[in-house]
C-alpha positions in Angstrom: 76.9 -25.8 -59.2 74.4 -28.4 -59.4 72.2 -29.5 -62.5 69.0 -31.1 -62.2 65.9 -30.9 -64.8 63.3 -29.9 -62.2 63.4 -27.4 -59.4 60.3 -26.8 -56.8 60.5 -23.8 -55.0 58.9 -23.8 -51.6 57.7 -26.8 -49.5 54.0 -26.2 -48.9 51.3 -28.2 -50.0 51.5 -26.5 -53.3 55.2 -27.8 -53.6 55.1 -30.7 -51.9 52.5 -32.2 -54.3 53.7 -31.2 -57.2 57.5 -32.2 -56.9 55.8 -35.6 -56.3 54.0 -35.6 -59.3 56.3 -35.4 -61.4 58.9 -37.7 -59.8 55.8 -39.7 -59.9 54.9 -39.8 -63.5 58.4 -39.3 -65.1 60.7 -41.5 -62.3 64.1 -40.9 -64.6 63.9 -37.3 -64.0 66.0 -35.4 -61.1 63.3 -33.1 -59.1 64.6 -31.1 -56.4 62.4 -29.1 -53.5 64.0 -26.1 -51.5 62.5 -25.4 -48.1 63.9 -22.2 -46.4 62.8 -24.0 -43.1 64.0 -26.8 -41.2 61.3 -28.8 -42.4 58.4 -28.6 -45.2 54.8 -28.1 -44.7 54.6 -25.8 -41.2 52.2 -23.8 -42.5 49.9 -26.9 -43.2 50.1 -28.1 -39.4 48.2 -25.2 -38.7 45.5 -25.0 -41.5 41.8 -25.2 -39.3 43.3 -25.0 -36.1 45.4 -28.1 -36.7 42.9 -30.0 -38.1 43.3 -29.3 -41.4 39.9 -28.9 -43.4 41.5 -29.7 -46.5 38.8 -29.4 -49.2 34.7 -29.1 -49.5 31.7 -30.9 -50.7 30.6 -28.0 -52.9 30.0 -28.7 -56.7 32.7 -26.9 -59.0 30.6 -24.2 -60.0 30.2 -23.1 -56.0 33.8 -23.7 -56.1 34.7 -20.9 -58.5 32.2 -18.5 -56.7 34.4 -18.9 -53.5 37.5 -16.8 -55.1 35.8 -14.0 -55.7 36.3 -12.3 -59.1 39.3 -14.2 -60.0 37.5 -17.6 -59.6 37.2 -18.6 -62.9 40.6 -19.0 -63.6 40.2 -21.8 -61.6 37.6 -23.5 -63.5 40.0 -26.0 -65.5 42.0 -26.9 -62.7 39.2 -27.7 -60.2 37.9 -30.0 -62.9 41.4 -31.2 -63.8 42.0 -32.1 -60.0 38.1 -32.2 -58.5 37.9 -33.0 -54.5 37.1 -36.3 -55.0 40.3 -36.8 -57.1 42.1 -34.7 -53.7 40.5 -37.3 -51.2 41.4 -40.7 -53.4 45.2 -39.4 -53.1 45.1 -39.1 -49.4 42.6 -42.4 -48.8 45.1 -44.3 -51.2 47.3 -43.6 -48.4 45.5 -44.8 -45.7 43.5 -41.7 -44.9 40.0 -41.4 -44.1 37.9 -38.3 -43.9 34.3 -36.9 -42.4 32.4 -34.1 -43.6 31.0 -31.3 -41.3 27.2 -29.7 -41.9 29.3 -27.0 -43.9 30.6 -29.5 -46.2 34.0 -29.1 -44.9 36.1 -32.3 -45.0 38.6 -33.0 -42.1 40.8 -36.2 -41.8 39.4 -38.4 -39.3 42.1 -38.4 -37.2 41.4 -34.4 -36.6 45.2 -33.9 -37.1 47.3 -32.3 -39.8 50.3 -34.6 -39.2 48.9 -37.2 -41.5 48.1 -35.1 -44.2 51.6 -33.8 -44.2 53.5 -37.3 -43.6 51.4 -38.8 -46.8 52.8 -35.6 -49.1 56.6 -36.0 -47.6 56.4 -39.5 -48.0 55.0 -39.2 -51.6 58.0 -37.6 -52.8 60.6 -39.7 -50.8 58.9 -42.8 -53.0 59.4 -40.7 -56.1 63.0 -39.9 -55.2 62.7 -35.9 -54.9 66.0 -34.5 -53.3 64.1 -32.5 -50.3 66.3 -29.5 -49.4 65.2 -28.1 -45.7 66.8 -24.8 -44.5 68.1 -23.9 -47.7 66.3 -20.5 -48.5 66.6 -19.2 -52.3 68.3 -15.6 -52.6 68.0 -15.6 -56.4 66.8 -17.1 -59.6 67.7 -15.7 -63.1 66.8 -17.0 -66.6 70.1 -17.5 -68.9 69.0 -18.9 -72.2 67.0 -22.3 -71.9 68.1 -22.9 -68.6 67.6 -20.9 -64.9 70.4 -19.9 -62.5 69.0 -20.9 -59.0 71.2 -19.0 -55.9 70.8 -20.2 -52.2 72.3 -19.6 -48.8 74.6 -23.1 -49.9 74.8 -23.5 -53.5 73.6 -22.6 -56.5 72.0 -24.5 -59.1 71.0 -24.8 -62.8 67.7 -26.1 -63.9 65.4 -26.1 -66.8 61.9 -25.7 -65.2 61.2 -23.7 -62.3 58.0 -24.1 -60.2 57.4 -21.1 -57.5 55.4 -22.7 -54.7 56.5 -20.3 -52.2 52.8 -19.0 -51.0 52.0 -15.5 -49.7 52.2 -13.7 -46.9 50.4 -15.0 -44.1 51.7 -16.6 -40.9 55.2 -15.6 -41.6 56.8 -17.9 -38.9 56.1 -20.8 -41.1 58.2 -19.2 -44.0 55.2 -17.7 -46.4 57.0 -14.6 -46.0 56.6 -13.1 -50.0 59.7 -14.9 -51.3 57.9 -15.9 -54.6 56.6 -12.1 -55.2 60.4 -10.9 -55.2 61.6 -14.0 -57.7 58.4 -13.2 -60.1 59.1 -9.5 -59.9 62.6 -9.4 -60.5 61.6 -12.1 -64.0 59.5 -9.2 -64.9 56.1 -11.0 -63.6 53.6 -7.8 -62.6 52.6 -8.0 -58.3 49.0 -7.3 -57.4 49.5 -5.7 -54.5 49.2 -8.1 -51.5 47.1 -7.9 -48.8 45.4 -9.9 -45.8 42.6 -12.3 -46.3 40.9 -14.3 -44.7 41.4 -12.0 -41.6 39.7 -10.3 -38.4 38.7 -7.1 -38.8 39.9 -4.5 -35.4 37.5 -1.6 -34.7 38.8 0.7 -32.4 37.5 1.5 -29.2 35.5 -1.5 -29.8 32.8 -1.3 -27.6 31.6 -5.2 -27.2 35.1 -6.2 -26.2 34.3 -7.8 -23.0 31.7 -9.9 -25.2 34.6 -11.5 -26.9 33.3 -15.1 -27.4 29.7 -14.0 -28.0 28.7 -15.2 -32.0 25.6 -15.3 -34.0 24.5 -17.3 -36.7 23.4 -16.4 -40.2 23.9 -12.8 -39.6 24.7 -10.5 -43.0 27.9 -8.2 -42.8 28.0 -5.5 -45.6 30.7 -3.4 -46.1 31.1 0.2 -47.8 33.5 3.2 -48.1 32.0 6.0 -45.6 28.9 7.6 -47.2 29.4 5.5 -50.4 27.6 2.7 -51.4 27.6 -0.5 -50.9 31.0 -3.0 -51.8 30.1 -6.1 -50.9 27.6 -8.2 -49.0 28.4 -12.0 -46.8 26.1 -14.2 -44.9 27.4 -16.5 -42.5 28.0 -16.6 -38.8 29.9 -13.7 -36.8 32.3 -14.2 -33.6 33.0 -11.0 -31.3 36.6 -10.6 -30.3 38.4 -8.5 -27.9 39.1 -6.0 -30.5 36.5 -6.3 -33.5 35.0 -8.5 -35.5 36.1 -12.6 -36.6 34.2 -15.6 -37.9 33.3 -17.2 -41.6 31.0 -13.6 -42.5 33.9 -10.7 -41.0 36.9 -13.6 -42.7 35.5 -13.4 -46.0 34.9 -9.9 -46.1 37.9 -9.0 -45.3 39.5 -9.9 -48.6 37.6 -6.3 -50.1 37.6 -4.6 -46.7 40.4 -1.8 -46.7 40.9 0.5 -43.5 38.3 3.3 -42.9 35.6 1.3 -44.8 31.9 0.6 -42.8 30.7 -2.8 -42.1 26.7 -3.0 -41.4 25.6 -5.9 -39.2 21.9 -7.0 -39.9 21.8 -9.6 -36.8 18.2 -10.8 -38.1 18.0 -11.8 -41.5 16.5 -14.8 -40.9 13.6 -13.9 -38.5 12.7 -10.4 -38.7 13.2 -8.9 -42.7 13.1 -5.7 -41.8 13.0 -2.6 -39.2 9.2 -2.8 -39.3 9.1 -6.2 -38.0 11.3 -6.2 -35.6 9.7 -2.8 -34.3 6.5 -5.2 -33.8 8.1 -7.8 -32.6 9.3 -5.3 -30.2 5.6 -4.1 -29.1 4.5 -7.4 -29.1 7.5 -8.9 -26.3 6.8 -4.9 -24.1 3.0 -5.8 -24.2 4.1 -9.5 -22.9 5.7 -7.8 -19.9 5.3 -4.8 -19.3 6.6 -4.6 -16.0 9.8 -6.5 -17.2 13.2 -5.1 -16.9 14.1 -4.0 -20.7 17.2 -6.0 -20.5 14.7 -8.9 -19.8 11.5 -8.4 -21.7 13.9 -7.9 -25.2 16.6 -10.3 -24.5 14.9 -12.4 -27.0 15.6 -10.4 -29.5 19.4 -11.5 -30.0 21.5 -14.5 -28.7 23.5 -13.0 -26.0 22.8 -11.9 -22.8 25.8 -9.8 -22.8 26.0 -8.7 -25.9 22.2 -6.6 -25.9 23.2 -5.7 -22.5 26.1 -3.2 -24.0 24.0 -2.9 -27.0 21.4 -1.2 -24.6 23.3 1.1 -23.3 25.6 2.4 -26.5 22.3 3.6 -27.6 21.6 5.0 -24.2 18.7 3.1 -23.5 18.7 2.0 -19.6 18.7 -1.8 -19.8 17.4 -1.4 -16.2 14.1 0.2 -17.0 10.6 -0.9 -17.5 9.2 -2.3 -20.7 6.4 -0.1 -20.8 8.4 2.8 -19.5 10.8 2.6 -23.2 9.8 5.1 -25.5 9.0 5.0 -28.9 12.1 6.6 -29.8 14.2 4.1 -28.2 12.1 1.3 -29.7 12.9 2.6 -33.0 16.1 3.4 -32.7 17.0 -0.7 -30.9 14.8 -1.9 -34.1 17.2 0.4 -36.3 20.4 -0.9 -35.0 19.4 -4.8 -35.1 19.4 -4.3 -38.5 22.1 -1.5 -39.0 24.9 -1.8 -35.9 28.0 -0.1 -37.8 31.5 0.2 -37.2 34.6 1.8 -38.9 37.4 -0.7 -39.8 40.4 0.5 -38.0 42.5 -1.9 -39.6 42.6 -5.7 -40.4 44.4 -8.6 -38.5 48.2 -8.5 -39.0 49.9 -11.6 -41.6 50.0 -13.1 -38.2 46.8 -14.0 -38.0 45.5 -13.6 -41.8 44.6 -17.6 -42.8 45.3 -16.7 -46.6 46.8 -13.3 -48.7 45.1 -12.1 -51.5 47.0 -10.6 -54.3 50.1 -12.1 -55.8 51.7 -12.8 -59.5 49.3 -10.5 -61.6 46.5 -13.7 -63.9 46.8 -12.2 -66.9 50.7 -13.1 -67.0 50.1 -16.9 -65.9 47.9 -19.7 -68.8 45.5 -20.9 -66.8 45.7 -24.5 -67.9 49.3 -24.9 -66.8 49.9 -22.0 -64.7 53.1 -21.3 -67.2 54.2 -17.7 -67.3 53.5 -16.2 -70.3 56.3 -13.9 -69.6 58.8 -16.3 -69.0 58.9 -20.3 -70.3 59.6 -22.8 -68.4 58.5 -20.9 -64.9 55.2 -22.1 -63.2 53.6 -20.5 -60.6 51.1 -22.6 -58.6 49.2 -22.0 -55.3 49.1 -18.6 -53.0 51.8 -17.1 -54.9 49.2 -16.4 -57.4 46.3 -13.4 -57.5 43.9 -16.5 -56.4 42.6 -16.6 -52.7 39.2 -18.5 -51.4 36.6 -17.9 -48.6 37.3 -20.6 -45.7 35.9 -23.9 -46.0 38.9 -25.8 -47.7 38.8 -23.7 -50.6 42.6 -22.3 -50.6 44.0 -25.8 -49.8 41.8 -27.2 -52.8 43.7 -24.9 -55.3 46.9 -25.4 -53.8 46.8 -28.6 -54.7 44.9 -28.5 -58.0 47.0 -25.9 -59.9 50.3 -28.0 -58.8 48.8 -30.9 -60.5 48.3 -29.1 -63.6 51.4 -27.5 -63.2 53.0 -30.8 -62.7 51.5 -32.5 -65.6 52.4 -29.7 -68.1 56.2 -29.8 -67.2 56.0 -34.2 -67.7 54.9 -33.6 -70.9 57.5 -31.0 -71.2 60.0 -33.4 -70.1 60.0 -35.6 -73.2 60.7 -32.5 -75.4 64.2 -32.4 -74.6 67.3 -34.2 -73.4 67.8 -34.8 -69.5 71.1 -32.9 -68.4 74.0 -35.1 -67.4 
């Protein structure tokens, strides 16, 4: 049995950064991380393809609009720990960044490693006992203190900091760990899902289009003859078996199987069905004698793509301009605006970036992500109901509710004696 005043559950960037802060600003106090894996962080070498696009640009306000309903309860931490104050850590360090036309910042080096190396060796300076492969059966609450059970020891500590994440690539170890301890402390699961995912249509008919993408497109999404649930803009990538990029990603966190996504692929330069049906005319009276396929290709980036488009709607890409009917020049105008396909299912916790759901808000304070349910326990990062559209979002909040977190329990710290 081992006693120490601080225990960090989980190694991410969540964890990482916060077991650092408080070894940080309180250096007489014992902080210990466990990491079910061999080593911390795994998840964050993959984070943008390895390149890690750790925060954004975009004011607070845009901020809070990027988690959905439940942004809000980030307002306090953002401001607590803005970007800028994100990208001062990492620069003290040596680190130096670029922004991309989205906003989105990436370390120069276009690696993860550094990010990573900067975090472990924050809390090796700060003196944080690291524990890799030790993976956390167990944690009960026994009067003022916690009872922490692992595959090699158990422990006793006074705080408790659940950094475990969610879900999502569960190779790297976010395999729901921190939904089990926070349930079985009485803490109320939302139910988890995938976010920040592909969507699979089956019998996808564009599949050998895979590659294909369009910008500034608008996806909407609704239950079969229902209305509408929700409505992105953004840019739209065609897979082998559905639909991926920033537009289909950040849908997906509403998008449940069954449900109708709309693609309008020309916002931007026709508004409506009308216009494009002119626009139509207009290209036919061009060339009339123009293979369809030809005359209209215009119409859409990618060859391909309108090819099968063409002939799903059973309108022979070989024939003349002049010979297409005004039936079939509706109907092409209709389905530029209006292509729809049934959601067969989302991509796996494989290849979902983020999980939404988690420990239910309304049983975590929002300015030190404390359970009210139980003192003393903090949970920061994916393991709460909080998850963000691409763009550096998640990895933002990660690291701005551990610094709350982390600053609550120093304060803490003071309020009672260090164990022996």
């Amino acid at each position: 049995m081992k006693d120490n005043l601080v225990t960090v559950i989980g190694g991410g960037p969540a964890g990482l950064f916060c077991a650092g802060q408080i070894a940080r600003r309180s250096p007489d106090t014992q902080v210990v991380l466990l990491e079910k894996m061999k080593a911390p962080g795994r998840k964050l070498l993959i984070t943008g393809a390895g390149e890690c696009n750790l925060t954004n640009s975009a004011p607070i306000e845009e901020f809070v609009t990027a988690y959905g309903g439940n942004g809000r309860f980030l307002k306090h931490a953002l401001y607590s720990f803005p970007p800028e104050k994100l990208l001062q850590f990492f620069s003290d360090r040596g680190l130096t960044f670029y922004t991309d036309p989205n906003g989105k910042y990436f370390p120069e080096t276009g690696r993860a490693q550094g990010i990573l190396r900067a975090l472990t060796d924050f809390c090796d300076e700060g003196g944080v006992s690291v524990h890799t492969s030790e993976a956390v059966h167990s944690v009960e609450r026994n009067d003022n203190f916690f009872t922490i059970s692992t595959d090699k020891q158990n422990y006793t500590t006074r705080h408790v900091v659940l950094a475990t994440g969610g879900k999502s690539y569960p190779a790297t170890g976010s395999s729901g760990d921190g939904y089990l301890i926070a349930e079985s402390l009485g803490h109320l699961i939302i139910q988890p899902t995938e976010a920040l995912s592909p969507l699979i249509i089956s019998g996808f008919p564009f599949k050998n289009c895979a590659g294909v993408s369009f910008k500034d497109i608008v996806l909407s999404v609704k239950k079969s003859g229902s209305r509408l649930k929700a409505k992105e803009k953004g840019d739209l990538l065609i897979t082998h078996n559905g639909l991926s990029g920033p537009a289909a990603l950040h849908l997906s966190r509403v998008i449940e199987k069954e449900d109708v996504v709309s693609i309008d692929l020309l916002p931007m330069r026709m508004q409506n069905e009308d216009e494009t049906l002119q626009k139509i005319d207009s290209l036919i009276r061009r060339n009339p004698q123009k293979m369809v396929k030809h005359c209209l290709s215009e119409l859409v980036d990618g060859t391909r793509f309108f090819q099968v488009l063409l002939k799903e709607l059973n309108i022979p890409p070989e024939q003349t301009g002049q010979s297409m009917s005004i039936k079939n020049q509706k109907k092409l105008s209709h389905s530029l605006h209006n292509l729809e396909f049934e959601v067969s299912e989302k991509g796996s916790y494989d290849s979902a970036m983020v999980t939404a759901g988690g420990i239910n808000l309304r049983e975590i304070e929002s300015r030190n992500f404390e359970s009210k349910l139980v003192k003393n326990l903090y949970c920061i990062g994916e393991t709460i109901d909080i998850d963000g559209n691409s763009g550096g979002y998640n990895l933002q909040a990660a690291f701005s509710t551990a610094f709350c977190a982390a600053q609550a329990i120093v304060k803490k710290i003071g309020e009672h004696p260090k164990p022996d």
